[in-house]
C-alpha positions as CSV (number, residue, x, y, z in Angstrom):
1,X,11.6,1.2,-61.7
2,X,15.2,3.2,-61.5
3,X,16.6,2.4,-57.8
4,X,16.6,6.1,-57.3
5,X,13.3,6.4,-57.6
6,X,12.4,2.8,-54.9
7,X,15.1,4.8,-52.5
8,X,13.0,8.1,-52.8
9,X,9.8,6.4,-52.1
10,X,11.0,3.9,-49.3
11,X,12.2,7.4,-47.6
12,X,9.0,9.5,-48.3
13,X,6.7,6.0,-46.4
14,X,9.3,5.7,-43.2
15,X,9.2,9.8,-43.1
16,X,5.2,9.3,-43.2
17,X,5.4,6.6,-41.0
18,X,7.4,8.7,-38.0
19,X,5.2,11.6,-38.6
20,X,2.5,8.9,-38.0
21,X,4.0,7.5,-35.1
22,X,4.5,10.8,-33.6
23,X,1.3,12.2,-33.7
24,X,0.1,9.0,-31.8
25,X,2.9,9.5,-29.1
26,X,1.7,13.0,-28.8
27,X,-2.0,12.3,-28.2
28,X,-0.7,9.4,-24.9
29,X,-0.5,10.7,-21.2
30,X,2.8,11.6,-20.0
31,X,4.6,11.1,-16.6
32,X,4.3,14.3,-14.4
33,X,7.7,15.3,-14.5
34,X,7.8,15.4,-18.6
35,X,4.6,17.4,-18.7
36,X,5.8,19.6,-15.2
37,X,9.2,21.7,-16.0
38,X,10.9,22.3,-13.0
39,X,10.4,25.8,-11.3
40,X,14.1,27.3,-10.5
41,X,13.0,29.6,-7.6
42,X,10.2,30.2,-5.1
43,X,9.8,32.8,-2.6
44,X,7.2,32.5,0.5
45,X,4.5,32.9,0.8
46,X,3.4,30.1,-1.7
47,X,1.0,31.4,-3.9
48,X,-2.6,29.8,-4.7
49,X,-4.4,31.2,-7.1
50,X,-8.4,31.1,-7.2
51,X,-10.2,30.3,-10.4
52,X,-11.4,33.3,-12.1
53,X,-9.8,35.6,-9.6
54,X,-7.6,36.0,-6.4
55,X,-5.4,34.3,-4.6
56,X,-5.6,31.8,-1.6
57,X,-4.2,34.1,1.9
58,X,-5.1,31.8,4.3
59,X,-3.8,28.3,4.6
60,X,-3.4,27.0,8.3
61,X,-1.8,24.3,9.7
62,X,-1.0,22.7,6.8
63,X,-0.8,18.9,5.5
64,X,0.6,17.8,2.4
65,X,0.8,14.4,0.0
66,X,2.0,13.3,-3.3
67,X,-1.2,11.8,-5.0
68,X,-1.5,8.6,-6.6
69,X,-1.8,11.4,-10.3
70,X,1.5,12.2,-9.2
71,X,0.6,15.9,-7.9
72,X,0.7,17.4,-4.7
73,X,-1.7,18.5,-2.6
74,X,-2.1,20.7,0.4
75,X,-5.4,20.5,3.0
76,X,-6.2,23.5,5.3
77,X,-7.6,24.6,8.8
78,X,-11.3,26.1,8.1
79,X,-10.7,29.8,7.0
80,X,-12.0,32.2,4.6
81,X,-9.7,32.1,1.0
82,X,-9.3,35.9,1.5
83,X,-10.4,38.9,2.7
84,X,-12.9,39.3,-0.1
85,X,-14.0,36.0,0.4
86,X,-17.7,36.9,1.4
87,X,-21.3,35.8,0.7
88,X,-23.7,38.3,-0.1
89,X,-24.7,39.5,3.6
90,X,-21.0,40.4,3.4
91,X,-19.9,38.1,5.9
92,X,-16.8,36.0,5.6
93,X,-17.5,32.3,4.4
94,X,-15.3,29.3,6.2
95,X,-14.6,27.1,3.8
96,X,-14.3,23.6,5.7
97,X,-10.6,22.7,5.3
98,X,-9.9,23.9,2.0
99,X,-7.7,21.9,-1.0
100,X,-4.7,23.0,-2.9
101,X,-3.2,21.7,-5.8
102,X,0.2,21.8,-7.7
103,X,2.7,20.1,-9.8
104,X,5.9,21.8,-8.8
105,X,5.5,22.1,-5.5
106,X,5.2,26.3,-6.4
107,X,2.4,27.1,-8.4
108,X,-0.6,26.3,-6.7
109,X,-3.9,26.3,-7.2
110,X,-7.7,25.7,-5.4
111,X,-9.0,22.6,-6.1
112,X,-12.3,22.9,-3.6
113,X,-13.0,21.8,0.1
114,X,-13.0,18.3,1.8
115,X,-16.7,19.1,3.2
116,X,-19.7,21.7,1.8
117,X,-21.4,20.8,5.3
118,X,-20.0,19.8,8.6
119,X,-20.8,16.2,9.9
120,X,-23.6,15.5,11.8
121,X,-22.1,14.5,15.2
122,X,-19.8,17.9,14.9
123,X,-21.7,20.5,16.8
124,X,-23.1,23.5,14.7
125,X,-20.7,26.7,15.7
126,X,-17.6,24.4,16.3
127,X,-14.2,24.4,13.7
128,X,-13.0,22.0,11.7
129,X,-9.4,22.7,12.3
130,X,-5.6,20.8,11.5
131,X,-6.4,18.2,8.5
132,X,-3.9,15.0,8.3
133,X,-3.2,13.5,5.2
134,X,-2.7,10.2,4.5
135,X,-3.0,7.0,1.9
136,X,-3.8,3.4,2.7
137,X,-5.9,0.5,2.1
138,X,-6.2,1.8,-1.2
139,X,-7.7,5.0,-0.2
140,X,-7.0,9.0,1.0
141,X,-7.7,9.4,4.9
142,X,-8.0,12.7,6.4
143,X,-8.0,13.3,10.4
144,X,-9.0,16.6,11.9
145,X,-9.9,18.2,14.7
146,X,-13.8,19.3,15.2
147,X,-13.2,21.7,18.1
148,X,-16.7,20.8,19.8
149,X,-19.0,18.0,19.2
150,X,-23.0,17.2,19.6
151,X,-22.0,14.4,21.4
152,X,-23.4,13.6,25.0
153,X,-21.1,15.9,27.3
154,X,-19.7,17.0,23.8
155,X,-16.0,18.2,23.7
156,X,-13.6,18.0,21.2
157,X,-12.8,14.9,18.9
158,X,-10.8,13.7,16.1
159,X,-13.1,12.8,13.1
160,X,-12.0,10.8,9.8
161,X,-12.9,10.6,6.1
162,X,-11.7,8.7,3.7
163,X,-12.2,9.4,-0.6
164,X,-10.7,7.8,-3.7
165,X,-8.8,10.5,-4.8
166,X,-7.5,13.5,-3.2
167,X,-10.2,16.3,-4.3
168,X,-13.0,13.8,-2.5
169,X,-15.1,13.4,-2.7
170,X,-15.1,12.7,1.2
171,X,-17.0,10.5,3.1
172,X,-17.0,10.9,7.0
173,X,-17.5,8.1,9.0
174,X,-20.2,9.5,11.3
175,X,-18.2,9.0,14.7
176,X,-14.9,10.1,15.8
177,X,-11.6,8.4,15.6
178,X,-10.6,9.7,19.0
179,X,-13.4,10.5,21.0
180,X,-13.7,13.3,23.8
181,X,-12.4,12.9,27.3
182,X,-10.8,13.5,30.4
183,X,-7.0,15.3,30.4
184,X,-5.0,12.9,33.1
185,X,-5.5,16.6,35.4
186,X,-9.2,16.8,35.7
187,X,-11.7,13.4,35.2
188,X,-14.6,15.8,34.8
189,X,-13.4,17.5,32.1
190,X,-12.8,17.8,28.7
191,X,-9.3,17.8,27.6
192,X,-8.4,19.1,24.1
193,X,-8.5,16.8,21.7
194,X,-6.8,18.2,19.2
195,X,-3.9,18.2,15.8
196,X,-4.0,14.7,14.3
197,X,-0.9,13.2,13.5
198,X,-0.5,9.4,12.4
199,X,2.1,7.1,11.8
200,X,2.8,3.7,11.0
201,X,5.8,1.5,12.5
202,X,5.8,-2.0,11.6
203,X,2.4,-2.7,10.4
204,X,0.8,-0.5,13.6
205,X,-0.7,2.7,12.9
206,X,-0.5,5.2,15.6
207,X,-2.3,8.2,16.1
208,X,-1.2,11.6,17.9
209,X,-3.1,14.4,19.3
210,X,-3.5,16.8,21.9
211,X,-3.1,20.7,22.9
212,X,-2.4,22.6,26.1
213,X,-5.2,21.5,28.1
214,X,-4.1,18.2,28.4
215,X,-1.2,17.4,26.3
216,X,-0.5,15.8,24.0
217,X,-1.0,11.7,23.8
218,X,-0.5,8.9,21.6
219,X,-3.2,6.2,20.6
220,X,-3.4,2.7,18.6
221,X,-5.0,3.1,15.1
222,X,-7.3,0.3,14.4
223,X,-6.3,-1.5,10.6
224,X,-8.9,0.4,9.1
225,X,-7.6,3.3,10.3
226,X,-11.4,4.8,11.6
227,X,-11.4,4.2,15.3
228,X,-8.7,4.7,18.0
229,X,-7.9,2.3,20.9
230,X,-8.4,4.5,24.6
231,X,-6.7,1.3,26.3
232,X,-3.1,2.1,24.7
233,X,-3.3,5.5,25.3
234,X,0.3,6.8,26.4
235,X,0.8,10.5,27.5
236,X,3.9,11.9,25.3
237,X,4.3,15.7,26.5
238,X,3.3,17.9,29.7
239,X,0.5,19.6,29.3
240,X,0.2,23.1,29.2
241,X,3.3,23.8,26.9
242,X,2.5,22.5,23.4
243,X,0.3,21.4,20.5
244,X,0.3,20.1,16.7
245,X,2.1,17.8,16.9
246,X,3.7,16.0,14.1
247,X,5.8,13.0,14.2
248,X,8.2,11.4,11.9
249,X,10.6,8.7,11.5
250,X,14.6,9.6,10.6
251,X,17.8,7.3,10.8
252,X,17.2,5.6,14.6
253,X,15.1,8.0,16.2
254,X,11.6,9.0,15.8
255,X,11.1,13.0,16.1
256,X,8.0,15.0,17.8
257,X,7.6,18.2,16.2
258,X,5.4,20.4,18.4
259,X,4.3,23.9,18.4
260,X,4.4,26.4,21.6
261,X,2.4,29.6,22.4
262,X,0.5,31.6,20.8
263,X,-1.0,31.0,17.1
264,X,-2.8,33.8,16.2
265,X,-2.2,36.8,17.8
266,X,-1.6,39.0,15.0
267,X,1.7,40.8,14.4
268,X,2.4,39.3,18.1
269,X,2.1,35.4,17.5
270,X,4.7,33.8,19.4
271,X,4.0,30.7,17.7
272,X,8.0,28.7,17.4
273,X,8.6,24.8,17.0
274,X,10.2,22.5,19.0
275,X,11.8,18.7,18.8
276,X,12.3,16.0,20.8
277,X,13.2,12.4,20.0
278,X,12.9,8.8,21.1
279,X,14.2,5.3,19.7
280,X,10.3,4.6,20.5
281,X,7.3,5.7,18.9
282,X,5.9,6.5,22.0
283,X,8.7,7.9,23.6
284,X,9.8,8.9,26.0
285,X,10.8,12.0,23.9
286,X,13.5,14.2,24.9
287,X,15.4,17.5,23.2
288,X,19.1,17.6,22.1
289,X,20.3,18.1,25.9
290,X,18.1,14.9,27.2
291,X,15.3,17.0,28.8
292,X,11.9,15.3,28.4
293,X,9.2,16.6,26.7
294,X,7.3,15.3,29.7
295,X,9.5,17.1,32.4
296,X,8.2,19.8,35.2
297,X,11.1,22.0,33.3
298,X,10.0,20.7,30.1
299,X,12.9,19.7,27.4
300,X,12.4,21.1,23.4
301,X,15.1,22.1,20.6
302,X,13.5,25.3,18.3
303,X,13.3,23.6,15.1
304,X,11.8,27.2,14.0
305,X,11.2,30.6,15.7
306,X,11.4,34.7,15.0
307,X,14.2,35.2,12.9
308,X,14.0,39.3,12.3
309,X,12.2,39.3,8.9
310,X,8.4,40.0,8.1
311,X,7.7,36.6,9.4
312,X,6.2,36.1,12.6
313,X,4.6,32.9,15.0
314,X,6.2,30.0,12.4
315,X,4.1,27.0,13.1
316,X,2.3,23.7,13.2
317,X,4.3,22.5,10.7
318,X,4.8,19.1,8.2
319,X,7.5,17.6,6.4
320,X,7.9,15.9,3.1
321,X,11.0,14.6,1.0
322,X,11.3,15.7,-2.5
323,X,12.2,13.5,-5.6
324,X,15.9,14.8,-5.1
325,X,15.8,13.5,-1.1
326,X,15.6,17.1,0.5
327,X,13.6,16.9,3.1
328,X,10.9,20.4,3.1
329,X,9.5,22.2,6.3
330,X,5.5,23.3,5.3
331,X,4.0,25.7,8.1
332,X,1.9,28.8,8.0
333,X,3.4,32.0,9.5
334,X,2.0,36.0,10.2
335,X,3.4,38.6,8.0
336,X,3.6,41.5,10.7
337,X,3.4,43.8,7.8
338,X,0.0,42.4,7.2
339,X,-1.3,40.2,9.8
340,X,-5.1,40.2,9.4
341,X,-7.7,39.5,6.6
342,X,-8.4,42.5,4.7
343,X,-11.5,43.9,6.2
344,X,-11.4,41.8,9.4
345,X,-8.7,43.9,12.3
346,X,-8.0,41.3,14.3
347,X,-8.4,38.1,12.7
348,X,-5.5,36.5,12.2
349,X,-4.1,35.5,8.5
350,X,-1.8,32.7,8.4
351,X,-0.3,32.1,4.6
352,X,1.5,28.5,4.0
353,X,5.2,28.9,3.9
354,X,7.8,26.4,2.9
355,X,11.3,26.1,3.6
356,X,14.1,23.2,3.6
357,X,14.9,20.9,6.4
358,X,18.6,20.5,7.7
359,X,19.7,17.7,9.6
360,X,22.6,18.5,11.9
361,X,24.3,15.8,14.0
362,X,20.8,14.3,14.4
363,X,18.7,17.3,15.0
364,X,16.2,19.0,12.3
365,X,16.4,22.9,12.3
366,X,15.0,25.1,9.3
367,X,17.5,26.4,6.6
368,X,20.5,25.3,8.6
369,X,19.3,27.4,11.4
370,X,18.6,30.8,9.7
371,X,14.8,29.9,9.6
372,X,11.8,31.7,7.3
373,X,12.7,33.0,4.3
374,X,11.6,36.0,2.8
375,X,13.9,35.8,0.0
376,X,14.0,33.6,-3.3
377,X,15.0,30.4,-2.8
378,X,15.9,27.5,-4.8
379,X,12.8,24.9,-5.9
380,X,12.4,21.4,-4.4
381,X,12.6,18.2,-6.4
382,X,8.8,17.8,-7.0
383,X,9.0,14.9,-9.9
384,X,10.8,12.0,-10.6
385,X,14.1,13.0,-12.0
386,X,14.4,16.5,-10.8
387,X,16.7,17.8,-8.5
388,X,16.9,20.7,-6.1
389,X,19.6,23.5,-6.2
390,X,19.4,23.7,-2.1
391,X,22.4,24.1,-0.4
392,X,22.3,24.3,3.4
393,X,23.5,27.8,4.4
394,X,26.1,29.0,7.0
395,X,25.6,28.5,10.4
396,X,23.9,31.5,12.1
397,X,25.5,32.8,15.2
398,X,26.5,30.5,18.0
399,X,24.1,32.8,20.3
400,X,21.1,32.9,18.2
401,X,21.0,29.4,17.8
402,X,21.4,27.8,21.0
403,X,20.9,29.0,24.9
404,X,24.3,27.7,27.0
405,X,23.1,26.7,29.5
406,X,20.3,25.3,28.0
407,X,16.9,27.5,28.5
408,X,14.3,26.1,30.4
409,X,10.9,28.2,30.2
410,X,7.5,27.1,32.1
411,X,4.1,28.3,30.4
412,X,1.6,29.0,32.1
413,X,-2.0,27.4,31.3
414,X,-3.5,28.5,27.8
415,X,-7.5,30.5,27.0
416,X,-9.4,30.1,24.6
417,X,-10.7,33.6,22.5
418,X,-12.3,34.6,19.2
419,X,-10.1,35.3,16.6
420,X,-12.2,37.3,14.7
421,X,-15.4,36.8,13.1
422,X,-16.9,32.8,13.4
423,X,-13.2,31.4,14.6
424,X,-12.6,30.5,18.0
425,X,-8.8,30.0,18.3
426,X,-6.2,29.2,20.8
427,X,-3.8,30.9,22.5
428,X,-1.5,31.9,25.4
429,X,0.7,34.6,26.7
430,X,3.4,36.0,24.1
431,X,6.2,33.6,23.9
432,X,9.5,34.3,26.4
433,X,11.6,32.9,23.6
């Protein structure tokens, strides 16, 4: 045979081959961030859409994680997905801390709720409020608040559940992780045993919780993460001034982010966020002028407050660093131009919002100190290999950012009142800041 002819056929089998080879390539999983192209912008609200129709309004107090499949998820306080979220009495359904789902961090999307029925120690007509996401021992854990139990003397309680994936499905573990008692005020009482947040430092899990009526304390995790330890308990803020807390570690210091006020008052939330830090998990914690958070005159640097635009009562936040190591700010806010659920004057919609984290000399502040935006911004890093356009912007004013000398407010005691239809909420007078 003519070597022309053997070249022309050893060509035509390798091109067969590599078509071949391709098509088998094709048909193989690939990492998230080759099947996920990076999103360019975002503007907040983030946007969840609803299969079939509608969007997601509602997402409160927010927690988020990176699944083991590489996408991210955000859990939810108990609210109805939307104004037109109704059964067929026309009354709003409460979806028990609902699930959202992306692979960019932007484009979201409901993946279904942690529980269709609320445990049976929980007591009937109580929330299921401020979910806490976590992974270890080779499964998801979720803390959150049940704001009244069937328990004996019921009260509030931290519960726990635990699934193999992110989307559940959930098992509870039939008793509370922190269990309801006394505030260090009142040994007769109830104390609010509220807002999860857990840690781990050196092998030792800890757990965080607490509101106004009490404040908020700090709590051995046992190893398998379902029960709490009431002998370490160690007080970490005043009570009466803040709640949601969240705790993370950064360089030397670990940082208490808490939230002040009021929640969910409509175009009047006062909600804002403070800091403090300590070298010590368990403090003591105090703000950038060495106040402590447990002080008469009680020490906290905004982290996030009213900055002017739609967005009002920025709150009970999280963090999270993207793939590029930008660290994110996830809270819910009000939109004064739209503060309730369509349908429903007076309860309070509180949309998920997301914003970058500055770090300067040693102390967290949103955006560089310019706070919610309501503007495009550039996307986070939300894949391996990705990177994130953010640039810290310029310092606001001098006078806008800081109080010389420092501010010092007292709060007085917080109520309790219905938010609207089913949702008993928290909240105090409007904020002095």
């Amino acid at each position: 045979m003519p070597r022309r002819v053997i070249s022309q056929l050893t060509w035509l089998v390798l091109g067969l081959l590599m078509l071949a080879l391709a098509v088998s390539l094709a048909g193989l999983p690939q990492s998230a961030s080759a099947q996920t192209p990076q999103a360019t912008f975002y503007t907040n609200p983030l946007a969840a859409t609803i299969a079939g129709d509608g969007l997601v309004e509602s997402c409160a107090d927010p927690s988020i994680i990176h699944g083991q499949d590489t996408n991210w998820y955000i859990y939810c306080t108990t609210d109805p997905l939307n104004g037109q979220d109704r059964n067929v009495a026309g009354d709003l359904n409460f979806h028990l801390m609902p699930i959202l789902r992306s692979a960019d961090l932007i484009h979201w999307t409901y993946a279904g709720d942690v529980f269709s029925a609320k445990p049976a120690w929980v007591k009937a007509d109580a929330g299921l409020w401020a979910p806490d996401i976590h992974f270890f021992n080779n499964q998801y854990y979720l803390y959150y608040t049940a704001s009244d139990t069937s328990l004996p003397g019921g009260g509030s309680a931290i519960g726990v559940a635990t699934a193999p994936s992110p989307t559940g499905p959930w098992t509870d573990h039939g008793a509370p992780a922190v269990e309801p008692h006394a505030p260090p005020c009142c040994p007769n009482d109830k104390r609010a045993t509220f807002d999860p947040s857990v840690i781990e430092v050196d092998g030792q899990r800890y757990i965080y919780y607490g509101s106004y009526f009490g404040g908020i304390s700090a709590r051995r995790l046992s190893v398998d993460g379902l029960t709490s330890d009431p002998a370490s308990q160690v007080q970490i803020t005043i009570a009466n001034r803040y709640e949601g807390g969240y705790v993370l570690k950064h360089g030397d210091y670990y940082y208490l982010f808490a939230s002040a006020t009021d929640c969910c008052r409509g175009p009047l939330t006062g909600y804002s966020v403070f800091v403090g830090r300590s070298a010590n998990p368990l403090g003591p914690f105090v703000d950038k002028e060495g106040v402590s958070l447990l002080a008469g005159q009680v020490g906290g640097t905004p982290v996030i407050s009213m900055n002017g635009n739609r967005w009002v009562g920025p709150g009970h936040n999280a963090v999270f660093t993207d793939f590029g190591g930008q660290d994110w700010f996830l809270y819910h806010a009000v939109d004064r131009n739209a503060p309730y659920f369509e349908g429903a004057a007076g309860f309070t919609r509180r949309p998920v919002l997301m914003d970058a984290l500055d770090w300067v000399d040693g102390w967290p502040t949103v955006r560089g100190g310019q706070w919610a935006s309501d503007t495009p911004q550039p996307a986070p890093a939300a894949q391996p290999g990705q990177t994130t356009a953010y640039q810290m912007p310029p310092a606001p004013r001098e006078d806008l950012a800081t109080c010389s000398p420092p501010c010092r407010r007292s709060f007085p005691v917080l109520s309790f009142h219905r938010n609207g239809p089913g949702c008993v909420s928290r909240s105090a007078p409007p904020s002095p800041w």
